[in-house]
C-alpha angles and dihedrals in degrees: 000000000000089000094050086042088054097038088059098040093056084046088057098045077043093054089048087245113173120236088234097053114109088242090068101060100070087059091058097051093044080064095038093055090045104052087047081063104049093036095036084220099296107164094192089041088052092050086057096046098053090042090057083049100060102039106041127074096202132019116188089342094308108130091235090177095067089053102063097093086063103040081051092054093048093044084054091055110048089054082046092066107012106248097157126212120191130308 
């Protein structure tokens, strides 16, 4: 489900699609609802994760580095559109 939601959110920056169009915000709840599972809304356990996002290049072999356009997109359009993750 991560790789088919990556896979979609690099065909929308591709496409030039802006975080605040309505096409985009699929793509953020699709994230949103993703990272719920795997953190089982932990905000404290979230926190972590997205820290551990932003400051690691790689994490269990993933070249996190090289998703943070992504990460950053999908960050832009969840606050586009106000699709909230934990607190």
């Amino acid at each position: 489900m991560w790789a088919d939601l990556f896979a979609d959110v690099q065909a929308a920056m591709d496409a030039n699609v802006p975080p605040g169009d309505a096409r985009a915000k699929p793509l953020a709840e699709r994230w949103l609802a993703l990272v719920t599972g795997f953190t089982g809304g932990d905000p404290g356990l979230f926190a972590s994760l997205k820290k551990m996002y932003q400051t690691e290049d790689t994490v269990r072999g993933m070249d996190v580095k090289a998703m943070r356009p992504m990460n950053e997109y999908l960050e832009q359009v969840r606050a586009a559109h106000g699709v909230d993750h934990p607190q």
